[in-house]
DSSP file (Angstrom, degrees, kcal/mol; ACC not computed):
  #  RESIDUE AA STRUCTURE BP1 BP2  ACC     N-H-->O    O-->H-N    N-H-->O    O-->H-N    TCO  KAPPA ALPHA  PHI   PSI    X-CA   Y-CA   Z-CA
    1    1 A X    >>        0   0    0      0, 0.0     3,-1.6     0, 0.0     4,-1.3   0.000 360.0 360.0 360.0 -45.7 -133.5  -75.5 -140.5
    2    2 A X  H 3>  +     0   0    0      1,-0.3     4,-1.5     2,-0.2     5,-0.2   0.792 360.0  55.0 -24.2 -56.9 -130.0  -74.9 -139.9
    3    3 A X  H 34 S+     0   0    0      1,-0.3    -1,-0.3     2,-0.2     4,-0.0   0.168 109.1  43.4 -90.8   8.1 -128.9  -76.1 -142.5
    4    4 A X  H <> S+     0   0    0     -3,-1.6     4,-0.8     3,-0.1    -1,-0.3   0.450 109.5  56.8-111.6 -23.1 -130.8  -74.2 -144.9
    5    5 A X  H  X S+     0   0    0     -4,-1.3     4,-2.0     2,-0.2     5,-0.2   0.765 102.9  60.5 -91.8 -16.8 -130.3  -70.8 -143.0
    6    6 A X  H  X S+     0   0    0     -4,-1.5     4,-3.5     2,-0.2     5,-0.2   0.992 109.0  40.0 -67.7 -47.1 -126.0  -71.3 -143.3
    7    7 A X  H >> S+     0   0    0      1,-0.3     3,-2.1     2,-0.2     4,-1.2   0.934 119.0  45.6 -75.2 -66.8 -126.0  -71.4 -147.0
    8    8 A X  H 3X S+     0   0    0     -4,-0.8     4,-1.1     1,-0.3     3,-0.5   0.812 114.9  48.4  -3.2 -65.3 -128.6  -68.6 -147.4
    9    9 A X  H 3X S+     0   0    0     -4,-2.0     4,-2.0     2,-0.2    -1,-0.3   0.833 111.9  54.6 -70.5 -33.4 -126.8  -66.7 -144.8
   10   10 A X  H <X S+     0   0    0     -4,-3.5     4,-2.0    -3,-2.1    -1,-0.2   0.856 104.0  48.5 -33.6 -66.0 -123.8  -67.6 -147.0
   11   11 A X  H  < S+     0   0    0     -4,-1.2     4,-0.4    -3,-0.5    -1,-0.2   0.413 107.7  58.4 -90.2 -10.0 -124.8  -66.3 -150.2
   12   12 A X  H >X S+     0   0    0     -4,-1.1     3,-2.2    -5,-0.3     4,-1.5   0.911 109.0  43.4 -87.9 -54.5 -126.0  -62.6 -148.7
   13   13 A X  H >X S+     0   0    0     -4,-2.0     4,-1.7     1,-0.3     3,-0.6   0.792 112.4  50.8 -85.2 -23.9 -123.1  -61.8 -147.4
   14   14 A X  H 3< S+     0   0    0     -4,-2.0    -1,-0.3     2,-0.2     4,-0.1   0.544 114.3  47.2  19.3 -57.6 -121.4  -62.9 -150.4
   15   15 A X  H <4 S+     0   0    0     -3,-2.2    -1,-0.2    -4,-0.4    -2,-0.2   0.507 113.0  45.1 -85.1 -41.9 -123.6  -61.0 -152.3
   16   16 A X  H XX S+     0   0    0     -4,-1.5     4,-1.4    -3,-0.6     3,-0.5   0.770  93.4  82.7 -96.6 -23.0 -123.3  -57.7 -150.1
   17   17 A X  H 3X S+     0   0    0     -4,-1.7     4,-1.2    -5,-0.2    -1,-0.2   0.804  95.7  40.8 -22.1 -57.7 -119.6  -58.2 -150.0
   18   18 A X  H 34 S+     0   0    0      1,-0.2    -1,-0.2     2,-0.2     5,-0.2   0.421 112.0  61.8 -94.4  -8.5 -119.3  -56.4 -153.6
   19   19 A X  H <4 S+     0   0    0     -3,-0.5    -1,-0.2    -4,-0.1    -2,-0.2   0.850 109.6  30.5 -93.0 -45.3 -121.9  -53.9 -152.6
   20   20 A X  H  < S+     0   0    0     -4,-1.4    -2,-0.2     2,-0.1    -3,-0.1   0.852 104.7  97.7 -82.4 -34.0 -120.4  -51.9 -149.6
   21   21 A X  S  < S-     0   0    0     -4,-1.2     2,-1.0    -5,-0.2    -3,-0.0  -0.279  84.4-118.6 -66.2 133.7 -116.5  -52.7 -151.4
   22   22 A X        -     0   0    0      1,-0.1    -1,-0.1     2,-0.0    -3,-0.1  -0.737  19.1-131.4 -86.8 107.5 -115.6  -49.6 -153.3
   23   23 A X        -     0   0    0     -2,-1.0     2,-0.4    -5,-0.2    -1,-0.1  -0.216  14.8-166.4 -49.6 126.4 -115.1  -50.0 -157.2
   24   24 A X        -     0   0    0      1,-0.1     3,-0.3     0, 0.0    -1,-0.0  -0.909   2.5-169.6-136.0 112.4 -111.9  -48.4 -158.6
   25   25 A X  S    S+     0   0    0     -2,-0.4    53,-0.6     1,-0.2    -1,-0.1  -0.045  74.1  73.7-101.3  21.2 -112.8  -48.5 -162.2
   26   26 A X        +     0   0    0      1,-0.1    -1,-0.2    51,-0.1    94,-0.0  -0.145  40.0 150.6-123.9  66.3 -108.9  -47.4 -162.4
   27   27 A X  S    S+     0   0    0     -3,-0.3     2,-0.3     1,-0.1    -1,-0.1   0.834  84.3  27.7 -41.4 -65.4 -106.0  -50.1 -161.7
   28   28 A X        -     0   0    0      2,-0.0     2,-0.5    93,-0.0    93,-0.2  -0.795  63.8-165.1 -98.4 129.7 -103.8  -48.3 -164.0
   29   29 A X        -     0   0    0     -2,-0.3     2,-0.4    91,-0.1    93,-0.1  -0.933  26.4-149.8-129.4 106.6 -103.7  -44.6 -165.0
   30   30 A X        -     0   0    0     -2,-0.5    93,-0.8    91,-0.4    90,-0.1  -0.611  25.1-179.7 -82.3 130.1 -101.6  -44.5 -168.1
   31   31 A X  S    S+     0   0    0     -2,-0.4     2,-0.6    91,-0.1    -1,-0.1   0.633  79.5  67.9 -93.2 -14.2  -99.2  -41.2 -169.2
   32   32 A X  S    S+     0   0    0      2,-0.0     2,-0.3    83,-0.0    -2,-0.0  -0.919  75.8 156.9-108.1 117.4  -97.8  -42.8 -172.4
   33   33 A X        -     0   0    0     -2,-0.6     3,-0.2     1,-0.0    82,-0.2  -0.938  46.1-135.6-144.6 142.0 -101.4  -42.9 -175.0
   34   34 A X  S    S+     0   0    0     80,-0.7     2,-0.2     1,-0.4    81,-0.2   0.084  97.5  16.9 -76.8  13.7 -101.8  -43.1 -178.6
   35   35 A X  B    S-A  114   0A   0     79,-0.8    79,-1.6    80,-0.0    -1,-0.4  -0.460  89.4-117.4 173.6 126.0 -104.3  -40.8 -178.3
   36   36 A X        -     0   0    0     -3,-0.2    78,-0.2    77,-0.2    88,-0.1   0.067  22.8-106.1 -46.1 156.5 -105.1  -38.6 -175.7
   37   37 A X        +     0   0    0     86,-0.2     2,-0.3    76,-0.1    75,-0.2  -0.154  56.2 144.0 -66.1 172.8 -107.7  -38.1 -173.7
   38   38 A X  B     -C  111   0B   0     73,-1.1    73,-3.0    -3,-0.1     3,-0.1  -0.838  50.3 -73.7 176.3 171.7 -109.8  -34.7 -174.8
   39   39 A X        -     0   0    0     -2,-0.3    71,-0.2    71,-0.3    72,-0.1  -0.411  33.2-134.1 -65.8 164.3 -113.5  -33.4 -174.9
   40   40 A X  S    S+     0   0    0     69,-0.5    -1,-0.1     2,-0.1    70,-0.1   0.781 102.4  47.2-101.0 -60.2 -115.6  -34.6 -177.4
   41   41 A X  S    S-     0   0    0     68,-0.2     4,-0.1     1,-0.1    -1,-0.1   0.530 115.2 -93.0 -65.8  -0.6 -117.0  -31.6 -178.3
   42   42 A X     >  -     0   0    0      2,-0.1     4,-2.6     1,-0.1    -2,-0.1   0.046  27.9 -88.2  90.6 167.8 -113.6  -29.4 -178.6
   43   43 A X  H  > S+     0   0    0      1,-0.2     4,-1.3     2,-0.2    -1,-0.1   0.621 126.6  60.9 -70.9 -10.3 -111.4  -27.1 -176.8
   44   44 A X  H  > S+     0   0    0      2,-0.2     4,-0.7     3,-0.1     3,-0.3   0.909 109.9  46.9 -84.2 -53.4 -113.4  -24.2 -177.8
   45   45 A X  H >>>S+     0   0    0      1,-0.3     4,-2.7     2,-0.2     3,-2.0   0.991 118.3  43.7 -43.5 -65.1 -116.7  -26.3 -175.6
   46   46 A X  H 3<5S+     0   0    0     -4,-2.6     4,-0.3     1,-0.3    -1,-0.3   0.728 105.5  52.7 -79.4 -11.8 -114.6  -26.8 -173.1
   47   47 A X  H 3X5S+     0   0    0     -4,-1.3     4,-1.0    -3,-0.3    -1,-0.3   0.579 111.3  53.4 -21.1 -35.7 -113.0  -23.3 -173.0
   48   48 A X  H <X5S+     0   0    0     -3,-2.0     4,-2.6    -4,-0.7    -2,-0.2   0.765 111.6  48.7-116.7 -49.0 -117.0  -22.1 -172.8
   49   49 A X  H  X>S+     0   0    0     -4,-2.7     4,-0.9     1,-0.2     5,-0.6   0.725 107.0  52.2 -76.5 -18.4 -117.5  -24.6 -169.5
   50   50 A X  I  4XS+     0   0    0     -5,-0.5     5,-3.6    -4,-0.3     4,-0.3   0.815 113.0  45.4 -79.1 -42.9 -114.5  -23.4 -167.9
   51   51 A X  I  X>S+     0   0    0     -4,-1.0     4,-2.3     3,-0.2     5,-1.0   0.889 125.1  30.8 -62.0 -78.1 -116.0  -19.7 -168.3
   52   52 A X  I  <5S+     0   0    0     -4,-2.6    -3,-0.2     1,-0.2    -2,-0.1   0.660 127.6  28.0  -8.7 -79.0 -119.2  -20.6 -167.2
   53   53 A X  I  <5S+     0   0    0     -4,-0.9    -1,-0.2    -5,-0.1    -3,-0.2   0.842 129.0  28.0 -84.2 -59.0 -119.2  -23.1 -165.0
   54   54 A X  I  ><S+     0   0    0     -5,-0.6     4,-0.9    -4,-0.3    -3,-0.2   0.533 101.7  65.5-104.3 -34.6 -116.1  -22.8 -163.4
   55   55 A X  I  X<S+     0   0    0     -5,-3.6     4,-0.6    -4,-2.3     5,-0.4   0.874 101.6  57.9 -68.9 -42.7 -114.7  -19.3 -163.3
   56   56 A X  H  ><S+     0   0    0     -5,-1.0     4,-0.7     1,-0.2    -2,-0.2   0.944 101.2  58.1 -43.2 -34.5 -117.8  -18.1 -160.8
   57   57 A X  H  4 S+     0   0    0      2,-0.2     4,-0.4    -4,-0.1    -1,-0.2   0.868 116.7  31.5 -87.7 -31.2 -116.6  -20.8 -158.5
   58   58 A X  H >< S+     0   0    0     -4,-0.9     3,-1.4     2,-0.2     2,-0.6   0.930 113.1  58.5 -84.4 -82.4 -113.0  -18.9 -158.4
   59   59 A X  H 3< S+     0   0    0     -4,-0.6    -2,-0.2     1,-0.3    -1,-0.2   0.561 103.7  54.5 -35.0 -28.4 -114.2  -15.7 -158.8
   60   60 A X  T 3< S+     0   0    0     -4,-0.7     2,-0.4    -2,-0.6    -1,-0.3   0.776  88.9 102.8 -79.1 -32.5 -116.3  -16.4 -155.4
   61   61 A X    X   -     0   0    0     -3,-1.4     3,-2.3    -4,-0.4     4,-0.0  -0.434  65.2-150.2 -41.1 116.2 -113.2  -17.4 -153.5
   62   62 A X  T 3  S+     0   0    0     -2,-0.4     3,-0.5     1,-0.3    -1,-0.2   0.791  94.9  59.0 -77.8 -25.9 -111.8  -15.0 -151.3
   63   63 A X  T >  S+     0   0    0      1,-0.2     3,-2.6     2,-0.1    -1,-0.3   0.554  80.5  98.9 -64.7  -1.2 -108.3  -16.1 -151.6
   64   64 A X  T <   +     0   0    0     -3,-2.3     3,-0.5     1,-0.3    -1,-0.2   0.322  55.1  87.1 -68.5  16.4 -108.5  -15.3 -155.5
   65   65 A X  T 3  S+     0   0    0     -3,-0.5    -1,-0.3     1,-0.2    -2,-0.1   0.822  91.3  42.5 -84.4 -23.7 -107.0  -12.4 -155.1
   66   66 A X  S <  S+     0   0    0     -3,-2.6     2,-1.5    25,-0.2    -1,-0.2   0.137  85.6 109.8-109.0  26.2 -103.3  -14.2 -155.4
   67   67 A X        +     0   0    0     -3,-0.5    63,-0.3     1,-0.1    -1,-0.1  -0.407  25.5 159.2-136.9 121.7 -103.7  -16.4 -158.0
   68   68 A X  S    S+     0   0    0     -2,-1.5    62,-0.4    61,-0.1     2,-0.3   0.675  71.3  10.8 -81.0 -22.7 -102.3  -16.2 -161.0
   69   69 A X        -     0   0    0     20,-0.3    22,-0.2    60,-0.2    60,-0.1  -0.816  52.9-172.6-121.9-177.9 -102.4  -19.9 -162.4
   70   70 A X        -     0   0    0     -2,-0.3     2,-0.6    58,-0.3    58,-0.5  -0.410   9.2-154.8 177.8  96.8 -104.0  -22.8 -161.3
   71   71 A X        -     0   0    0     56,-0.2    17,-0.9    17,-0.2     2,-0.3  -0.744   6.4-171.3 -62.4 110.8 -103.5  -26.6 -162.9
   72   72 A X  E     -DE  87 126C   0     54,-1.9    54,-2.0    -2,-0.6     2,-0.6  -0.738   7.7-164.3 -62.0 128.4 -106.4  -29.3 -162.5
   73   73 A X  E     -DE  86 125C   0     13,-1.9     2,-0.8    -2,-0.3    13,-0.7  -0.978  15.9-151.2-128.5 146.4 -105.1  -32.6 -163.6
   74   74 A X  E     - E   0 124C   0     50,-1.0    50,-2.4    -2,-0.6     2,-0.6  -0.879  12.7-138.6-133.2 117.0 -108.1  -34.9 -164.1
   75   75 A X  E     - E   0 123C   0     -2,-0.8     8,-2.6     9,-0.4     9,-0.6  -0.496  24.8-176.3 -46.5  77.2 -108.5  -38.5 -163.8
   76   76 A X  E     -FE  82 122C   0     46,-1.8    46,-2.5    -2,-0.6     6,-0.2  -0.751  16.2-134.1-107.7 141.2 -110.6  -39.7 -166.6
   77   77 A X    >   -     0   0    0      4,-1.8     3,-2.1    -2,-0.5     4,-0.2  -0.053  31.3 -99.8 -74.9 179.1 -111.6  -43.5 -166.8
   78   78 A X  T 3  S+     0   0    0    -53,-0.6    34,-0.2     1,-0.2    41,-0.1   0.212 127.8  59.8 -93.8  14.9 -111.6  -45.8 -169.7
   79   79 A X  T 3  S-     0   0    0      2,-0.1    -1,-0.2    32,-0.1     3,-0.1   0.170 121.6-108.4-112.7 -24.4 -115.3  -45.1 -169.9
   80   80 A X  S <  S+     0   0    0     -3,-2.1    30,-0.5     1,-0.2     2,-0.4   0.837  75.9 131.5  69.5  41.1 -114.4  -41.1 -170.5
   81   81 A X        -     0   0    0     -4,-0.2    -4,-1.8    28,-0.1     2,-0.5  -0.968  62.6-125.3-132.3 114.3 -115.8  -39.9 -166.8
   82   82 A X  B     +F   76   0C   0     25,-0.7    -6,-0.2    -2,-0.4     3,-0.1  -0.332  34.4 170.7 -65.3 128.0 -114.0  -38.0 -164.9
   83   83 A X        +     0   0    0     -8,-2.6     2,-0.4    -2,-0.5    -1,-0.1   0.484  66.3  17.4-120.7  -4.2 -113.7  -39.8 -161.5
   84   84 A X        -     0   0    0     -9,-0.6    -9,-0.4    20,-0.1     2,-0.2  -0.956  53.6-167.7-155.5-174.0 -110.9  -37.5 -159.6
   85   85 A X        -     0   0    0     -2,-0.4     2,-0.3   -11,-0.3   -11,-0.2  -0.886  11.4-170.0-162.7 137.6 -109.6  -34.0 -160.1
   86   86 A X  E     -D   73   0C   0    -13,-0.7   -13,-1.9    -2,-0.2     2,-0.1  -0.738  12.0-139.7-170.6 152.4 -106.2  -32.7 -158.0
   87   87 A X  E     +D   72   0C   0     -2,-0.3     2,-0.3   -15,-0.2   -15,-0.2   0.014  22.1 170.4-144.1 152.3 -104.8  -29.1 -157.8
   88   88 A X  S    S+     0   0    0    -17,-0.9   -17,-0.2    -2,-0.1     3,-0.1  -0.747  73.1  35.6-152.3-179.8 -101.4  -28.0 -157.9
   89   89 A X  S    S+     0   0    0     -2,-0.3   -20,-0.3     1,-0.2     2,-0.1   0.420  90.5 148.0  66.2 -12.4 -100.6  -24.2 -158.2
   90   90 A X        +     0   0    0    -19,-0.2    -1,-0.2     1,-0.1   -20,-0.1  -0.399  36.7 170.1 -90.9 148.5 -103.5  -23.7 -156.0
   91   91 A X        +     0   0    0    -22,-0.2   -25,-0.2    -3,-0.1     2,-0.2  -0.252  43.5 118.7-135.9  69.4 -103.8  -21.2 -153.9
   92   92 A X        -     0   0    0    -28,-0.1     2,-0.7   -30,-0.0     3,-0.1  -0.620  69.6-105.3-110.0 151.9 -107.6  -21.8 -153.1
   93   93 A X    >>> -     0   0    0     -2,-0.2     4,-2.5     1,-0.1     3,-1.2  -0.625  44.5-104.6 -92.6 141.8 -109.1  -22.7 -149.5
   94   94 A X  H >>5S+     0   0    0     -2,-0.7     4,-3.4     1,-0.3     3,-0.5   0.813 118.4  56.7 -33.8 -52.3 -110.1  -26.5 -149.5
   95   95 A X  H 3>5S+     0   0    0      1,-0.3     4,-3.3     2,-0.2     5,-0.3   0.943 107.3  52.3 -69.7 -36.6 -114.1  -25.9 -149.8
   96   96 A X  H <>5S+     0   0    0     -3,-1.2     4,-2.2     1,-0.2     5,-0.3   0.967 108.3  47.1 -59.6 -26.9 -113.4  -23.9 -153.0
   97   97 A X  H <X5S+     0   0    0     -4,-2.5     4,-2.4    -3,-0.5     5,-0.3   0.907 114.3  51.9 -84.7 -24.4 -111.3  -26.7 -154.5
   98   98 A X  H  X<S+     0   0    0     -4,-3.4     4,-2.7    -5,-0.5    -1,-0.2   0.925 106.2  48.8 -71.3 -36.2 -114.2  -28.9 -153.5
   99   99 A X  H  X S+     0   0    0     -4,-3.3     4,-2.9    -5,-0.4    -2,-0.2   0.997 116.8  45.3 -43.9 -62.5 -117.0  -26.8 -155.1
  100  100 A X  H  X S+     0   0    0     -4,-2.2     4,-1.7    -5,-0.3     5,-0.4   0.962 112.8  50.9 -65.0 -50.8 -114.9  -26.8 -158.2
  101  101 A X  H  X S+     0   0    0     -4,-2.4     4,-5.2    -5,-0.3    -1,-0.2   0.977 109.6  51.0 -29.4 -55.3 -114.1  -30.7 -157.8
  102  102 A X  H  < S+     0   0    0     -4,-2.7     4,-0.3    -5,-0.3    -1,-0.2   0.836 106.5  51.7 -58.6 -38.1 -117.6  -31.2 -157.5
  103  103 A X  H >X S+     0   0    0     -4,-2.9     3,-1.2    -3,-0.3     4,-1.0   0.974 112.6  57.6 -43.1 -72.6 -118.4  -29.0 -160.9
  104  104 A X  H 3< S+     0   0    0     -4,-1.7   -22,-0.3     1,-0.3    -2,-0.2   0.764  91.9  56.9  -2.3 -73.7 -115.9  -31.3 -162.3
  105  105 A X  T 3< S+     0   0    0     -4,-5.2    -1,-0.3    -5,-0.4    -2,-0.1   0.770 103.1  60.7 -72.7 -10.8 -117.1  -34.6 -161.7
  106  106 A X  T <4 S+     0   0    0     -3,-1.2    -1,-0.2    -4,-0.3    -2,-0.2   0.987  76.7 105.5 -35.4 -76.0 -120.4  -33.8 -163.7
  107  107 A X     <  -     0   0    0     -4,-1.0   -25,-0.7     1,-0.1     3,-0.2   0.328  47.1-173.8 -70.7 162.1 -119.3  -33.1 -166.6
  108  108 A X        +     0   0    0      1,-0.1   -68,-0.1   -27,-0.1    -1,-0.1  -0.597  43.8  86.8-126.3 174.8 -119.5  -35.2 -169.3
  109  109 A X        +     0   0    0      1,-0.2   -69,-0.5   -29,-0.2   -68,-0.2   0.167  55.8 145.1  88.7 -19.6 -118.4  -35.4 -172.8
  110  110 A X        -     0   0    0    -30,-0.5   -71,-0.3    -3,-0.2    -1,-0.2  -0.255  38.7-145.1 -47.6 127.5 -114.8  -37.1 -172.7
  111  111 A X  B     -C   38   0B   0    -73,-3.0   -73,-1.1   -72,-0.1     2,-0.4  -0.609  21.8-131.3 -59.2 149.2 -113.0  -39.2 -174.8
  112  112 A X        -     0   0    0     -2,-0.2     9,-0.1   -75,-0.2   -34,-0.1  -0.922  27.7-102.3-111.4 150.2 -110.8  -41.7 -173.2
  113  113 A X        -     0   0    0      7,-0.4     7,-1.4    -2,-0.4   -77,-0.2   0.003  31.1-135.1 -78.3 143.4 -107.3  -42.2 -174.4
  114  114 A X  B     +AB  35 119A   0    -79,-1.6   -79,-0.8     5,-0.2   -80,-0.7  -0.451  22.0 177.9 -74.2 153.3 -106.4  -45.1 -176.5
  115  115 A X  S    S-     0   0    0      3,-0.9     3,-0.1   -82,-0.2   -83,-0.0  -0.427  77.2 -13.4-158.9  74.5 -103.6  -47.1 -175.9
  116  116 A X  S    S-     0   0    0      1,-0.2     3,-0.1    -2,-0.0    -2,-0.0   0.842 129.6 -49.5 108.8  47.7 -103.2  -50.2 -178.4
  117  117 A X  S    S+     0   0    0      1,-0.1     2,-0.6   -83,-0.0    -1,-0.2   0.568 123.5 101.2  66.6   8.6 -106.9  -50.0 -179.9
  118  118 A X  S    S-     0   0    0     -3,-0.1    -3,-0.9    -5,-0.1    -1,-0.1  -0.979  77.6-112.6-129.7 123.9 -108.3  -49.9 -176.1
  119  119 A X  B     +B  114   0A   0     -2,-0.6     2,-0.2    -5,-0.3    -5,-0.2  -0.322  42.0 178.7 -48.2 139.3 -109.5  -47.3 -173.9
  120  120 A X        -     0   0    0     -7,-1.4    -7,-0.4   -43,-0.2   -91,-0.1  -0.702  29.9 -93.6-138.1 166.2 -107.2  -46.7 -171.0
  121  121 A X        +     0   0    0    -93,-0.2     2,-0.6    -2,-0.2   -91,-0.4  -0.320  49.3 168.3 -68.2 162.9 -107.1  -44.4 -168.0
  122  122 A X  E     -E   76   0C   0    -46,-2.5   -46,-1.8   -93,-0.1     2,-0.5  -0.913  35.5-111.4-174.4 166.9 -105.4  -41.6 -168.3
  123  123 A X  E     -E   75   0C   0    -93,-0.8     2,-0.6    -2,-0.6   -48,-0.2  -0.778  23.5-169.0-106.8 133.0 -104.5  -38.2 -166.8
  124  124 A X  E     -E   74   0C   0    -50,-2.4   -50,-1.0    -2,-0.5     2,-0.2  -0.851  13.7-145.2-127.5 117.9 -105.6  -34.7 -168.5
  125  125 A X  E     -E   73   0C   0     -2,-0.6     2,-0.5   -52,-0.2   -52,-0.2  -0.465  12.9-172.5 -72.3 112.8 -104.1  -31.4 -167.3
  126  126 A X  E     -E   72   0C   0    -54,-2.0   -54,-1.9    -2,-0.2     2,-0.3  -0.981  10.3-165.1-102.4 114.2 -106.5  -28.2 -167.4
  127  127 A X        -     0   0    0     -2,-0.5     2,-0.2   -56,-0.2   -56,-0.2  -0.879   6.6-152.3-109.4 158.3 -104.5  -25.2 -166.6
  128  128 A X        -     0   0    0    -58,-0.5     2,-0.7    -2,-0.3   -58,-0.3  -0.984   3.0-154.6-146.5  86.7 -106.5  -22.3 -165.7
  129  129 A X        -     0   0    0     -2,-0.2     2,-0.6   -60,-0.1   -60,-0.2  -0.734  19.6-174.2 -99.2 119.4 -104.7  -18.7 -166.5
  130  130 A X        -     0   0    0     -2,-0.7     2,-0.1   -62,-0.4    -2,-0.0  -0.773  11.5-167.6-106.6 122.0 -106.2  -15.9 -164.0
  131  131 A X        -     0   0    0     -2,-0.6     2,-0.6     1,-0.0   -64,-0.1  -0.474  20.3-130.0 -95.2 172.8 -105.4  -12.5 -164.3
  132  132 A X        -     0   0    0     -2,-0.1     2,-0.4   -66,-0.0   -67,-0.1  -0.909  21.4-144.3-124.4 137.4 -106.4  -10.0 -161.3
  133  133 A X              0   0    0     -2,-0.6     0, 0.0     1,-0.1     0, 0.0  -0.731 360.0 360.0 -90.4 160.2 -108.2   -6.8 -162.8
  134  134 A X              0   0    0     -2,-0.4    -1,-0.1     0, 0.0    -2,-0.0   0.078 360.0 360.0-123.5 360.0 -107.3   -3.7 -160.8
């Protein structure tokens, strides 16, 4: 009986090993492409999703009163899914920049940037210019 329960016992955790271990479907995140990353549908779409989707979530902040830009630089895989988002410029309280993270990682539509006939990782910069109405 032992000797049937080791190898069994063997092969789950084995097996469950790759299951709890967190996939980072980016080794490399490349700056140098022969073709950028970008939306599928165009900057005019993704202008539309930024109004939409994404100015309500600053506009709801209470710190928005002082911020005049605000860069996203967004981690899209070699798959064209954004899998992180980080801030600079911000001058947002952490649960907004998570709401807005969280908007983020939804969407869908990307290309991913090419690098030598292959999709690659790559980083894509959303700046965000906010003016304060009076």
């Amino acid at each position: 009986m032992k000797t049937k329960l080791i190898p069994f016992l063997l092969f789950i955790t084995l097996s469950c090993a790759n299951c709890l271990a967190q996939s980072k479907s980016c080794d490399t995140i490349y700056d140098s492409k022969e073709i950028k990353a970008h939306y599928k549908k165009g900057e005019l779409e993704l202008n539309k999703f930024v109004i939409k989707q994404l100015l309500p979530i600053i506009g709801q902040c209470k710190e928005n009163s002082s911020i005049s830009s605000l860069f996203m630089y967004l981690t899209i895989d070699s798959k064209g899914k954004i899998i992180d988002v980080r801030f600079t410029r911000a001058k947002l309280s952490e649960t907004c920049k998570a709401e807005l993270k969280k908007e983020l990682l939804t969407m869908k539509g990307w290309q991913p940037a090419i690098l030598n006939n292959q999709p690659v990782c790559s980083i894509y910069l959303l700046p965000i210019h906010c003016l304060k109405r009076q």
